[in-house]
PyMOL commands that place a pseudoatom at each C-alpha (Angstrom):
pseudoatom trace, name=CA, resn=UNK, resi=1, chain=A, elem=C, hetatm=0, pos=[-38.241, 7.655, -12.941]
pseudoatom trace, name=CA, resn=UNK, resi=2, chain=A, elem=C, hetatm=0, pos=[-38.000, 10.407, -10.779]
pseudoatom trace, name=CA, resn=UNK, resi=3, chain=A, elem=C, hetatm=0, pos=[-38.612, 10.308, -7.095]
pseudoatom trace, name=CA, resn=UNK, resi=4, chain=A, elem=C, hetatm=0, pos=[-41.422, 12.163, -5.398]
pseudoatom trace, name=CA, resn=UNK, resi=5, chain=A, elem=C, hetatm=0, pos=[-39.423, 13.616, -2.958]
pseudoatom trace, name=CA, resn=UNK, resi=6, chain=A, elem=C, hetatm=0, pos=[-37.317, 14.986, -5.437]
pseudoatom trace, name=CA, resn=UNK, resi=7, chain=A, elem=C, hetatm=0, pos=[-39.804, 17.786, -6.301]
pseudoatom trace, name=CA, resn=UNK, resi=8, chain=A, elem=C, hetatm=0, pos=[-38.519, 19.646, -2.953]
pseudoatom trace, name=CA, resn=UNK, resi=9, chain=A, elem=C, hetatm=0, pos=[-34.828, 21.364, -3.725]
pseudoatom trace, name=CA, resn=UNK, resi=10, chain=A, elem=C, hetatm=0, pos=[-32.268, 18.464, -3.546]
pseudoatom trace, name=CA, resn=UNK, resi=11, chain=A, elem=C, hetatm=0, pos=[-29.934, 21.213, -2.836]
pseudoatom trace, name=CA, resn=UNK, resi=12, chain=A, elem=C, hetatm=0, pos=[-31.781, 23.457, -0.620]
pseudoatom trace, name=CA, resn=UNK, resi=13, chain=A, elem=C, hetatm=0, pos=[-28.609, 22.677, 2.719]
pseudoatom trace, name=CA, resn=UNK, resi=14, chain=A, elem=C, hetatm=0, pos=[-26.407, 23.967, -0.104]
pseudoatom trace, name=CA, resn=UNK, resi=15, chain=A, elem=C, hetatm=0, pos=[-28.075, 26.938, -1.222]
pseudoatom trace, name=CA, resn=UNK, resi=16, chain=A, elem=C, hetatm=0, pos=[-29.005, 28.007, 2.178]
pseudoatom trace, name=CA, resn=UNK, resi=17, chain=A, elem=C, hetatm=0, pos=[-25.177, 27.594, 3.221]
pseudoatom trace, name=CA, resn=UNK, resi=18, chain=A, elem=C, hetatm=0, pos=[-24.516, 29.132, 0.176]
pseudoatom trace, name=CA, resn=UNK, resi=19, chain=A, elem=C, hetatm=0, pos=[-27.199, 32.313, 0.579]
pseudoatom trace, name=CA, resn=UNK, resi=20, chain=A, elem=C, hetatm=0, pos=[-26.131, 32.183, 4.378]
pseudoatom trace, name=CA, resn=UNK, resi=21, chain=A, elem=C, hetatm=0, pos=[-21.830, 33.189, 3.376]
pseudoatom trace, name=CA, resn=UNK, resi=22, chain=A, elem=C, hetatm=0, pos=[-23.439, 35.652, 0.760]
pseudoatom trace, name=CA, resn=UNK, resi=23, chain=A, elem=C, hetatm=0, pos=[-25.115, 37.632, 3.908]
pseudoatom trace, name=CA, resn=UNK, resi=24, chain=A, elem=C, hetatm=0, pos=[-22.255, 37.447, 6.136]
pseudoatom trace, name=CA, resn=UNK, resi=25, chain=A, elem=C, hetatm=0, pos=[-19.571, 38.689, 2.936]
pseudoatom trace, name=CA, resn=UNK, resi=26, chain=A, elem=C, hetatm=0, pos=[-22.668, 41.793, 2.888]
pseudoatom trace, name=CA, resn=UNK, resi=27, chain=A, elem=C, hetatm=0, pos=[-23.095, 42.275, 6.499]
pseudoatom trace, name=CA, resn=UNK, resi=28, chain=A, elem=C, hetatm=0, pos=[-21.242, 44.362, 8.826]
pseudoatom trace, name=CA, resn=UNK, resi=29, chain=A, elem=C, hetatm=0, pos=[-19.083, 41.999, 10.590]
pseudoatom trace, name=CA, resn=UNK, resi=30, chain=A, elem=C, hetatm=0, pos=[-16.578, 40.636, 7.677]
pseudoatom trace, name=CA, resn=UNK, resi=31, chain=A, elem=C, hetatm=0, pos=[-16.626, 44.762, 6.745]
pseudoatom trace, name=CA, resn=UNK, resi=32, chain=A, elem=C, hetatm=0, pos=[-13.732, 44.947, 9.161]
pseudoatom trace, name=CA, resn=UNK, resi=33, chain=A, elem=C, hetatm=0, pos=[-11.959, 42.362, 8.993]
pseudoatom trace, name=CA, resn=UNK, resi=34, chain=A, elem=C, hetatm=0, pos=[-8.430, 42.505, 7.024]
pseudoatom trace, name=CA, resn=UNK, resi=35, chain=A, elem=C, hetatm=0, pos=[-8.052, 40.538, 3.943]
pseudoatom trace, name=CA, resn=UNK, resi=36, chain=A, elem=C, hetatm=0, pos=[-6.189, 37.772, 6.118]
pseudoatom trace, name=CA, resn=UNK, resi=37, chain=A, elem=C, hetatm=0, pos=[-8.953, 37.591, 7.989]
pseudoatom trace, name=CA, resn=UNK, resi=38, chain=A, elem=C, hetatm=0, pos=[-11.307, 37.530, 5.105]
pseudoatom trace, name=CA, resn=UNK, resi=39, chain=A, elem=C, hetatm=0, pos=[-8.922, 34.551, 3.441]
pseudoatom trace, name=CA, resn=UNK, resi=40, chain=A, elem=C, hetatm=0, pos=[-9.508, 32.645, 6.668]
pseudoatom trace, name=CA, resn=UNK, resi=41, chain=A, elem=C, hetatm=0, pos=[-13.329, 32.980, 6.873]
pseudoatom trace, name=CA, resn=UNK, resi=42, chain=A, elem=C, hetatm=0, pos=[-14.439, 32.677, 3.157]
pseudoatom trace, name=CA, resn=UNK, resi=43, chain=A, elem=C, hetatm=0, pos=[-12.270, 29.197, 3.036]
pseudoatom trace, name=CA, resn=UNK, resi=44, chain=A, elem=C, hetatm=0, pos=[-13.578, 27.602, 6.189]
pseudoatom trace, name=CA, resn=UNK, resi=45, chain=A, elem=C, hetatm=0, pos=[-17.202, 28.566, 5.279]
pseudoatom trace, name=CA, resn=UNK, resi=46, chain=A, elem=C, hetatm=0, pos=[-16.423, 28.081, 1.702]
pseudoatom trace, name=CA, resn=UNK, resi=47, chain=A, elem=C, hetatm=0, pos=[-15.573, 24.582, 2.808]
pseudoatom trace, name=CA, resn=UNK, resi=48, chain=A, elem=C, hetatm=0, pos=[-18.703, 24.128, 4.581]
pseudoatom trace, name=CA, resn=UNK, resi=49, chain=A, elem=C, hetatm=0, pos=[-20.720, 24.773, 2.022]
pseudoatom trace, name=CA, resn=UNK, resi=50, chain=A, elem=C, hetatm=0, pos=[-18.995, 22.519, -0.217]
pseudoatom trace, name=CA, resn=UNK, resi=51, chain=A, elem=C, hetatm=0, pos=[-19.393, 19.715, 2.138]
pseudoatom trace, name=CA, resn=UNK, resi=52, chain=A, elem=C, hetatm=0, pos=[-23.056, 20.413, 2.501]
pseudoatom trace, name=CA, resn=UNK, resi=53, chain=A, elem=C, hetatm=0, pos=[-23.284, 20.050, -1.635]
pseudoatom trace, name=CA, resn=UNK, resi=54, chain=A, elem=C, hetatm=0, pos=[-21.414, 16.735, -1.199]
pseudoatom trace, name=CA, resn=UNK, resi=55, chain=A, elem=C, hetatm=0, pos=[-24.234, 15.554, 1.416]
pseudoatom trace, name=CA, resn=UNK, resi=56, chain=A, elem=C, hetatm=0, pos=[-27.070, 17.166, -0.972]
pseudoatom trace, name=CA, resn=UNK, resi=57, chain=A, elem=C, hetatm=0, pos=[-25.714, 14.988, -3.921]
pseudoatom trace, name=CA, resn=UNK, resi=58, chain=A, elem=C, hetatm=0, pos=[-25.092, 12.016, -1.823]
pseudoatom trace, name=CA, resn=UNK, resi=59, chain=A, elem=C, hetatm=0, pos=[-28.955, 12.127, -0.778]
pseudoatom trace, name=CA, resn=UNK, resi=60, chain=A, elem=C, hetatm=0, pos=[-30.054, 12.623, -3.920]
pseudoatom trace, name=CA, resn=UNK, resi=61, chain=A, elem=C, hetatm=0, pos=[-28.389, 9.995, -5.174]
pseudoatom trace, name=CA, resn=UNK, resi=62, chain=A, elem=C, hetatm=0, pos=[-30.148, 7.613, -2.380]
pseudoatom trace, name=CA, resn=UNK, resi=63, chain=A, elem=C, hetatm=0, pos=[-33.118, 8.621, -3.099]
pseudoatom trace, name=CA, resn=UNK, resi=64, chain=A, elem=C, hetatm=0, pos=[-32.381, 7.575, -6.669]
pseudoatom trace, name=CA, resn=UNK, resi=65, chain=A, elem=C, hetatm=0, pos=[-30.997, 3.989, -5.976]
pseudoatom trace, name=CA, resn=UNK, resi=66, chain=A, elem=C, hetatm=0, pos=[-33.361, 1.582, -7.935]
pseudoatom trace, name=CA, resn=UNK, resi=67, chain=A, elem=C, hetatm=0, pos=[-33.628, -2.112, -6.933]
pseudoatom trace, name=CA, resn=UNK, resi=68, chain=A, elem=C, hetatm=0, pos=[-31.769, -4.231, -8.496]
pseudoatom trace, name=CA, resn=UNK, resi=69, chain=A, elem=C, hetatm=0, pos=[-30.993, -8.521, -8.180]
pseudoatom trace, name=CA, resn=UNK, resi=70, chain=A, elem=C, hetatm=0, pos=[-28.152, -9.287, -5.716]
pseudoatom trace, name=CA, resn=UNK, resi=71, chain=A, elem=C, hetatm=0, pos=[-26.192, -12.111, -5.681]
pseudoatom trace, name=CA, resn=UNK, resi=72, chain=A, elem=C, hetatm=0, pos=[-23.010, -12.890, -3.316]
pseudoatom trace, name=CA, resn=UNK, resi=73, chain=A, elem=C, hetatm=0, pos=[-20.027, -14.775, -3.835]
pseudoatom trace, name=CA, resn=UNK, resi=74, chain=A, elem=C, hetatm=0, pos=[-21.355, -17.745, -3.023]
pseudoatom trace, name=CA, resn=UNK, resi=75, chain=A, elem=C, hetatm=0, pos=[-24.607, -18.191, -5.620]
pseudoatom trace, name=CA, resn=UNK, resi=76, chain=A, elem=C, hetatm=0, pos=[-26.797, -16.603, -2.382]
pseudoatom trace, name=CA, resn=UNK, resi=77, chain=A, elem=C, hetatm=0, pos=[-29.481, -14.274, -3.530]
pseudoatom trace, name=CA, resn=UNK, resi=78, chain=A, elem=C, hetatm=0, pos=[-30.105, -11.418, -1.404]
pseudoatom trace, name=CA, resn=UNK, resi=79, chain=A, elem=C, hetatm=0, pos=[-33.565, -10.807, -1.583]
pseudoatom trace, name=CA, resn=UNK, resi=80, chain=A, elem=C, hetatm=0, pos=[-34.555, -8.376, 1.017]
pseudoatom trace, name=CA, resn=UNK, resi=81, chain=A, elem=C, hetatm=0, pos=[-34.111, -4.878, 0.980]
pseudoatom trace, name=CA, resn=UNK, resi=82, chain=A, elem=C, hetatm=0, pos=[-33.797, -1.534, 3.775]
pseudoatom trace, name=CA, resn=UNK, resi=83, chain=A, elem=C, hetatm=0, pos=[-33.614, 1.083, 2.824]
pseudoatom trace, name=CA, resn=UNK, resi=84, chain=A, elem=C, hetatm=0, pos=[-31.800, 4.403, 4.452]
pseudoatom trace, name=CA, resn=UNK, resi=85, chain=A, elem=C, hetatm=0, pos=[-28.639, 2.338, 5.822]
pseudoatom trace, name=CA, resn=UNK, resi=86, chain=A, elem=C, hetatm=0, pos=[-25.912, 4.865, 6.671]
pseudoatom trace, name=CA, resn=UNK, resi=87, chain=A, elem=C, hetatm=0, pos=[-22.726, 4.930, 7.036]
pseudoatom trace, name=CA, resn=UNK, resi=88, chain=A, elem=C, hetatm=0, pos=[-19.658, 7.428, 7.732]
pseudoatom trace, name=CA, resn=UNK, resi=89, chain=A, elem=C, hetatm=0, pos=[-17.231, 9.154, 5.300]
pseudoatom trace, name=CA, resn=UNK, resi=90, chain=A, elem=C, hetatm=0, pos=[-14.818, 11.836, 6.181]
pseudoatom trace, name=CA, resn=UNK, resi=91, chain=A, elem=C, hetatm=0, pos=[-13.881, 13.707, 2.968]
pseudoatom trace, name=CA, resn=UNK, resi=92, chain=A, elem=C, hetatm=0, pos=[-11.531, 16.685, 1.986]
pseudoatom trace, name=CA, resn=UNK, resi=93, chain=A, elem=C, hetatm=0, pos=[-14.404, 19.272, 3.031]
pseudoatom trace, name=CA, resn=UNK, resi=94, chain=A, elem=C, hetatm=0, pos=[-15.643, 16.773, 6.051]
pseudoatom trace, name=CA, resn=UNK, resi=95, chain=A, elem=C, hetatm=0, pos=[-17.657, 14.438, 7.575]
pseudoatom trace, name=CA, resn=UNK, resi=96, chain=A, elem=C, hetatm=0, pos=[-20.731, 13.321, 5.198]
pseudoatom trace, name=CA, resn=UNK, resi=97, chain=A, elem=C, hetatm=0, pos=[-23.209, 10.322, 5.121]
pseudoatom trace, name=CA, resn=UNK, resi=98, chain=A, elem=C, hetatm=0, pos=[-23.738, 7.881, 2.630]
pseudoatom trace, name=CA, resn=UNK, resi=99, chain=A, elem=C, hetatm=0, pos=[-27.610, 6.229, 2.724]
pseudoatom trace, name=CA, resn=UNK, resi=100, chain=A, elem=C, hetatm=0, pos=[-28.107, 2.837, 0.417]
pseudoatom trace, name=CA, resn=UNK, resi=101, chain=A, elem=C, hetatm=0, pos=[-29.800, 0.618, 0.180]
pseudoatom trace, name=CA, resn=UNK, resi=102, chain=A, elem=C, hetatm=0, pos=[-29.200, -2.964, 1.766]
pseudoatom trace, name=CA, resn=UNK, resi=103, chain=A, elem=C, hetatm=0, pos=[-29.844, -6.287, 0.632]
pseudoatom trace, name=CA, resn=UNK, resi=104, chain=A, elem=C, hetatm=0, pos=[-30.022, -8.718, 2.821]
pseudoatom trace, name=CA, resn=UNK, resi=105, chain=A, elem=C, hetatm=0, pos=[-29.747, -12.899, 3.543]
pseudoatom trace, name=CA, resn=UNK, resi=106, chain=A, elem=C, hetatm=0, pos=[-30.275, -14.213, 7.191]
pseudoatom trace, name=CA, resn=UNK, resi=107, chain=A, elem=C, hetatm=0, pos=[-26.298, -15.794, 7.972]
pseudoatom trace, name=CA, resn=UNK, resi=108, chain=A, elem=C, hetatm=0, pos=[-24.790, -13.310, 5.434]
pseudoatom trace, name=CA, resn=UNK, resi=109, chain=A, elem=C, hetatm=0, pos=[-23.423, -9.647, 5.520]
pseudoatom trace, name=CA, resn=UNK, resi=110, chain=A, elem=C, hetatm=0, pos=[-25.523, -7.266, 3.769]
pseudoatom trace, name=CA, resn=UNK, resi=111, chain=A, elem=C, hetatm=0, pos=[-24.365, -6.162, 0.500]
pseudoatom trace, name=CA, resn=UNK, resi=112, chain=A, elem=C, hetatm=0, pos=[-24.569, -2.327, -0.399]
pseudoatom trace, name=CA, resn=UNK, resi=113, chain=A, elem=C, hetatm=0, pos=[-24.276, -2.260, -4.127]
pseudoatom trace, name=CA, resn=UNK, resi=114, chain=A, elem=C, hetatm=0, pos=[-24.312, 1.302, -4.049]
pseudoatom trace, name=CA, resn=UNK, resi=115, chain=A, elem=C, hetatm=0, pos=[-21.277, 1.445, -2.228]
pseudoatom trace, name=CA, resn=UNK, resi=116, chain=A, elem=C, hetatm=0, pos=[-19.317, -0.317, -5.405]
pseudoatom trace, name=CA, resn=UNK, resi=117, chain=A, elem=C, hetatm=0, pos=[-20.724, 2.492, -7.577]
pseudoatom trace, name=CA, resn=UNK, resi=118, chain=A, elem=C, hetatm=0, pos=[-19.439, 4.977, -5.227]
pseudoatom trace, name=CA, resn=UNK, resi=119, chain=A, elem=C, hetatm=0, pos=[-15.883, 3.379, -5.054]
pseudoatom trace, name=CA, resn=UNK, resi=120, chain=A, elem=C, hetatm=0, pos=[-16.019, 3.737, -1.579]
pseudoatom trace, name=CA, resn=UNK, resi=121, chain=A, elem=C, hetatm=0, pos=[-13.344, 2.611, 0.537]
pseudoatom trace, name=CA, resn=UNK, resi=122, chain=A, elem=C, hetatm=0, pos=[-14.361, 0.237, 3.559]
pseudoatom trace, name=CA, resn=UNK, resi=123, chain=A, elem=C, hetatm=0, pos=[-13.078, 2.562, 5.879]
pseudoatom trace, name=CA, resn=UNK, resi=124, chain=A, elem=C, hetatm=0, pos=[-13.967, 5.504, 7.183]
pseudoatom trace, name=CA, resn=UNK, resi=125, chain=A, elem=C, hetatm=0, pos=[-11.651, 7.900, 5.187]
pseudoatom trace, name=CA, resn=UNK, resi=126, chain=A, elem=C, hetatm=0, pos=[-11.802, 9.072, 1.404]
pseudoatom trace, name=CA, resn=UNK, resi=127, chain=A, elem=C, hetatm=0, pos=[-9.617, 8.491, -1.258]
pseudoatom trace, name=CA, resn=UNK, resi=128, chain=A, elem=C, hetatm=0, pos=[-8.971, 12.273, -1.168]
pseudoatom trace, name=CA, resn=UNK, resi=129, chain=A, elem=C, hetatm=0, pos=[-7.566, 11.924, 2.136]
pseudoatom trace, name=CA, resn=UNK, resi=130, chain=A, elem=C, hetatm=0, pos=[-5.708, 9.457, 1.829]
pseudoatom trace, name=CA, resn=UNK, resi=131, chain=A, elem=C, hetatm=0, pos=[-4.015, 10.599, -1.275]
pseudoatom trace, name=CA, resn=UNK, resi=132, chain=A, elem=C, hetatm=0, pos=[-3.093, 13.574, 0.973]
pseudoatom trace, name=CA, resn=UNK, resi=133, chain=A, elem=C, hetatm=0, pos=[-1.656, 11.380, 3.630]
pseudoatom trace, name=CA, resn=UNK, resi=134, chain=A, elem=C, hetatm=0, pos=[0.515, 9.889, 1.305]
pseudoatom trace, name=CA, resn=UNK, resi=135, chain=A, elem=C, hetatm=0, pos=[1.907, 12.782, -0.097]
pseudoatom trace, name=CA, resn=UNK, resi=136, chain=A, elem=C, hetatm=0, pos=[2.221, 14.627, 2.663]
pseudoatom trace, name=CA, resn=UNK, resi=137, chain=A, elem=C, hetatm=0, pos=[3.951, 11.975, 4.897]
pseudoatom trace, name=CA, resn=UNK, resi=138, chain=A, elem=C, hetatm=0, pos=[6.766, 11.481, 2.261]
pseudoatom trace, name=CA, resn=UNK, resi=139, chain=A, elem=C, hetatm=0, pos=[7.573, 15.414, 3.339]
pseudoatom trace, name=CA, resn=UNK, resi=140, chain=A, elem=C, hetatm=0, pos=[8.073, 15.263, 7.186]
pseudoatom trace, name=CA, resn=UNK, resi=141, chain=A, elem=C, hetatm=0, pos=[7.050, 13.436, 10.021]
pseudoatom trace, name=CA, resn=UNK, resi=142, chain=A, elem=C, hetatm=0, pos=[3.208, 11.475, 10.316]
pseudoatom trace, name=CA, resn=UNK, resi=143, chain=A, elem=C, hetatm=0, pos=[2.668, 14.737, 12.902]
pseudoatom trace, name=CA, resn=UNK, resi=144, chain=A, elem=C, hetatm=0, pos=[3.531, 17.278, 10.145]
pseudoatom trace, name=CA, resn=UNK, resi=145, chain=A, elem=C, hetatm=0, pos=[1.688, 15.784, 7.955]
pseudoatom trace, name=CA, resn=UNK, resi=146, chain=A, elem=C, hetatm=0, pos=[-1.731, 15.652, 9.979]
pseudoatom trace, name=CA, resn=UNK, resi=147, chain=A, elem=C, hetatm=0, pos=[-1.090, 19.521, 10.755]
pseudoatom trace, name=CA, resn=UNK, resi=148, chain=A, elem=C, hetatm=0, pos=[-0.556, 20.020, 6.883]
pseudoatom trace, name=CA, resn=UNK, resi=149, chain=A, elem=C, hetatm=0, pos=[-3.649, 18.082, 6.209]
pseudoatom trace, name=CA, resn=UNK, resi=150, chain=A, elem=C, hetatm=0, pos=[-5.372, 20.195, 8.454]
pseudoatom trace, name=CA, resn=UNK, resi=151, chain=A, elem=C, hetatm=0, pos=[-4.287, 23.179, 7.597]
pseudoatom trace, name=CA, resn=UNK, resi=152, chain=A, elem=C, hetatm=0, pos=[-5.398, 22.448, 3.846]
pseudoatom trace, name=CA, resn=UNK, resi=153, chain=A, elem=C, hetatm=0, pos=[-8.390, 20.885, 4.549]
pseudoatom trace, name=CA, resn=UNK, resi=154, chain=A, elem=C, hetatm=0, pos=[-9.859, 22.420, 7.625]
pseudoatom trace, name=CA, resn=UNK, resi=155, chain=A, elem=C, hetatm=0, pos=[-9.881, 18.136, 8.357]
pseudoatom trace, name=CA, resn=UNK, resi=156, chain=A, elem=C, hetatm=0, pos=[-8.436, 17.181, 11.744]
pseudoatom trace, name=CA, resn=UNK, resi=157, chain=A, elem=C, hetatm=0, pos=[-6.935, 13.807, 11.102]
pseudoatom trace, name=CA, resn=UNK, resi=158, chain=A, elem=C, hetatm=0, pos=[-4.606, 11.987, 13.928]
pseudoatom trace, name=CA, resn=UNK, resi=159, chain=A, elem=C, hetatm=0, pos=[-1.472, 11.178, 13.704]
pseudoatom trace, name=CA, resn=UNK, resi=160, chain=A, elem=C, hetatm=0, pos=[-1.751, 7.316, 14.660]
pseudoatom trace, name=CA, resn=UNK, resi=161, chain=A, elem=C, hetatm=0, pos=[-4.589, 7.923, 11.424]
pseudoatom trace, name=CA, resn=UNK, resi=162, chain=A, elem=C, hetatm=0, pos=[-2.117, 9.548, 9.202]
pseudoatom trace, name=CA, resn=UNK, resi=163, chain=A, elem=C, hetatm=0, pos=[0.483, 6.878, 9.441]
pseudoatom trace, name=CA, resn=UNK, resi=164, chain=A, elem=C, hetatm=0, pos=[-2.017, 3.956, 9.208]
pseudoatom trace, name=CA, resn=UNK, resi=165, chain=A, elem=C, hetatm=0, pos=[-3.348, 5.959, 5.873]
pseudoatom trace, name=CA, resn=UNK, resi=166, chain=A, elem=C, hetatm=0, pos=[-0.208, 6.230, 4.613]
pseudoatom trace, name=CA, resn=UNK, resi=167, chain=A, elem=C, hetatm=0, pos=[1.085, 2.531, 5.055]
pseudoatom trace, name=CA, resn=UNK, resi=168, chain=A, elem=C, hetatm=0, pos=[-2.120, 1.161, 3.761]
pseudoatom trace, name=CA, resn=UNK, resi=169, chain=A, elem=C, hetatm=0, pos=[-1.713, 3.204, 0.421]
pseudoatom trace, name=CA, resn=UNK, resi=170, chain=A, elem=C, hetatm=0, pos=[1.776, 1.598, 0.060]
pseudoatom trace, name=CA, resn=UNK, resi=171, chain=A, elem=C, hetatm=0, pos=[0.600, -1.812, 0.175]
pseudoatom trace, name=CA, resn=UNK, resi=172, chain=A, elem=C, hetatm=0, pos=[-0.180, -2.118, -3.401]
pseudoatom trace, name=CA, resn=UNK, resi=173, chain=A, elem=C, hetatm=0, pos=[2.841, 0.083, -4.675]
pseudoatom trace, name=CA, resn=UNK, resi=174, chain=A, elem=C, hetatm=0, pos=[5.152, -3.140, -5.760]
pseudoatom trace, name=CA, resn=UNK, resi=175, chain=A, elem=C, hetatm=0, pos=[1.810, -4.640, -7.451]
pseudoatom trace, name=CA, resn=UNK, resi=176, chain=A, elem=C, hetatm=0, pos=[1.508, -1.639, -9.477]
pseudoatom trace, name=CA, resn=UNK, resi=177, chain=A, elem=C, hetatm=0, pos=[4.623, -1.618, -10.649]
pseudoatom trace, name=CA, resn=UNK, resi=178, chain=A, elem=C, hetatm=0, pos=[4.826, -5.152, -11.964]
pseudoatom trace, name=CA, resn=UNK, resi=179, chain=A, elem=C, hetatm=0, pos=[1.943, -4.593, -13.588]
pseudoatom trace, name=CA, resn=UNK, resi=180, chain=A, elem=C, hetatm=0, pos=[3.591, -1.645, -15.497]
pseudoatom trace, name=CA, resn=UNK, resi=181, chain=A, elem=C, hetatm=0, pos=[6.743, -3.229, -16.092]
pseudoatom trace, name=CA, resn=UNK, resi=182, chain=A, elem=C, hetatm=0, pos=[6.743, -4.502, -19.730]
pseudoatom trace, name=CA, resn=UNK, resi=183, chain=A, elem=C, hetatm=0, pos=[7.091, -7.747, -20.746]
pseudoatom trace, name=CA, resn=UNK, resi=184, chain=A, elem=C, hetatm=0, pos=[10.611, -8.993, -22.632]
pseudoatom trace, name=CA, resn=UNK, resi=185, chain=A, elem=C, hetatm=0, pos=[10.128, -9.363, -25.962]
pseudoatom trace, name=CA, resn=UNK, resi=186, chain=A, elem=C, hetatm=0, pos=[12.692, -11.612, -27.395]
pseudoatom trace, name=CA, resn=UNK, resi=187, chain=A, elem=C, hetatm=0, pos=[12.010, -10.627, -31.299]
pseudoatom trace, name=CA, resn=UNK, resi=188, chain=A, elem=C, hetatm=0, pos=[13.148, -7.583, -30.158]
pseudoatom trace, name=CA, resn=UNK, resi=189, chain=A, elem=C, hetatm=0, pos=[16.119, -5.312, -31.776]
pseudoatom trace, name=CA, resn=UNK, resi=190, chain=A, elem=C, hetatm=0, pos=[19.247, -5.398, -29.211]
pseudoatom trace, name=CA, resn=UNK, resi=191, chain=A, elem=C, hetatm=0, pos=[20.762, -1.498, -29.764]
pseudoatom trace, name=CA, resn=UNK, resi=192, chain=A, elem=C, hetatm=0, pos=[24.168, -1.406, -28.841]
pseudoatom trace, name=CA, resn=UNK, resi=193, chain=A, elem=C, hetatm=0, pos=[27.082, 0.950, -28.748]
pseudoatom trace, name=CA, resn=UNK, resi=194, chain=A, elem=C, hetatm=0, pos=[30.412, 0.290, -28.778]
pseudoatom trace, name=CA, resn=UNK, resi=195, chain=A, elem=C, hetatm=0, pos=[33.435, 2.578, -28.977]
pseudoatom trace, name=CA, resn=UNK, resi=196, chain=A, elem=C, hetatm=0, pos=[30.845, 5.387, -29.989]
pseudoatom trace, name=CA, resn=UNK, resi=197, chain=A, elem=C, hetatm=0, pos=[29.550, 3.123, -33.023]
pseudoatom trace, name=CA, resn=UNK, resi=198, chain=A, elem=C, hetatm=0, pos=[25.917, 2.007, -32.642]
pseudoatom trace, name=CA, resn=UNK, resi=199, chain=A, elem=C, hetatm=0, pos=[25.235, -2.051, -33.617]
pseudoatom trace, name=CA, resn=UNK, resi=200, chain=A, elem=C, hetatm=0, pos=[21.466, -2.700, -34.203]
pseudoatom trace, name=CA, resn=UNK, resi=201, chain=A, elem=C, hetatm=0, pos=[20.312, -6.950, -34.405]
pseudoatom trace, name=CA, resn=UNK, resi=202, chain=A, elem=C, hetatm=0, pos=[23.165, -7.951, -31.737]
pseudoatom trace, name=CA, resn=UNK, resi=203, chain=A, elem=C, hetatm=0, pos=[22.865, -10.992, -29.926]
pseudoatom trace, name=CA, resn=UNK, resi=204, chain=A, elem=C, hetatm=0, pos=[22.777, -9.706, -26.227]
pseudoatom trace, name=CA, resn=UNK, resi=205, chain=A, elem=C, hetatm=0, pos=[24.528, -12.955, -24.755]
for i in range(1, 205): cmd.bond("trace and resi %d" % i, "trace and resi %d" % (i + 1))
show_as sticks, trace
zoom trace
C-alpha cells in the first residue's frame, strides 16, 4: 500500500539539485571556465546530486517500512514501535540519513529491522568506503590513502579513520579463506610426474 505522503515527488531534493547543475552548465559563469575547470565543477556537483538521490531513496524507503513482529535473541518480543529514528551514514557521495523504524522492550536495545535489510554496517562508514580504504591503503601510507579517497570521492576521511577501516576489513580475511579452501577428498586421483612420464591412481604416501 502506498503511503500518502508519497503522492508529493519522492525525488523532488534530487531533481531540484539536478535542474539546479542544468542552470549553472547554461548560465554565464561555467561559460568561462576551461574544461579543467568544468571537470572539477560538474563532478563535485555531480556528486551532490547523487548524494541527494541516495537521501531521496533512503526516505522513501522509510516511509515505506511496514510493521512487522520482532523478536530478539532471547524469545523477547518487541512490541512497541517509533517511528523516524535516525541515524548517520557517510557514503561514497557523502553524508546521508537513514530513518526506521524502532521496536522497542523496556531493559533491551531497540532493534531496527530495517537496518538488516539495508546491510548496514554498525558504524558510521559504508561498505563503499571501506572497500576504498582497503584498497587504497595496500598502495601507500594510511595518509595517502585518505588524500586518494578524497580526491575520488570528494569524502574527507582521517587518517586515524582510514587505518581503523582498513584493519577492521582484514579481520575476516583468514575466515574467508578457509572457507574457500576445498576440502581433501581422499577418493581422489593422485596425478603424478616422474622423469617427464605422467602416473595417474598413485598412492601419494
Amino acid at each position: 500500500m502506498v503511503n500518502a505522503q508519497e503522492d508529493t515527488d519522492a525525488f523532488a531534493a534530487a531533481r531540484g539539485g539536478f535542474e539546479e547543475m542544468l542552470c549553472w552548465l547554461e548560465g554565464t559563469e561555467s561559460a568561462a571556465l576551461s574544461h579543467a575547470e568544468l571537470e572539477d565543477q560538474v563532478g563535485r556537483r555531480g556528486r551532490e546530486v547523487q548524494r541527494l538521490m541516495l537521501q531521496d531513496h533512503l526516505d522513501l524507503r522509510c516511509l515505506r517500512e511496514g510493521r512487522v513482529r520482532v523478536v530478539d535473541a532471547d524469545g523477547i518480543v518487541h512490541a512497541n514501535v517509533e517511528p523516524d529514528h535516525r541515524r548517520c551514514l557517510s557514503t561514497v557521495v557523502g553524508a546521508v540519513g537513514v530513518s526506521r523504524l524502532a521496536y522497542r522492550h523496556g531493559g533491551a536495545s531497540n532493534l531496527h529491522p530495517a537496518d538488516g535489510a539495508l546491510n548496514l554496517p554498525a558504524e558510521l562508514h559504508s561498505h563503499g568506503l571501506r572497500r576504498l580504504a582497503a584498497i587504497e591503503s595496500t598502495r601507500g601510507s594510511f595518509e595517502d590513502a585518505a588524500a586518494a579517497i578524497e580526491r575520488s570521492t570528494g569524502v574527507a576521511v582521517a587518517k586515524r579513520q582510514v587505518e581503523s577501516l582498513t584493519a577492521a576489513a582484514a579481520i575476516d580475511v583468514k575466515d574467508f579463506y578457509a572457507a574457500k579452501a576445498p576440502e581433501p577428498d581422499a577418493s581422489s586421483d593422485v596425478v603424478g610426474v616422474c622423469d617427464g612420464i605422467v602416473g595417474k591412481g598413485w598412492n601419494s604416501a
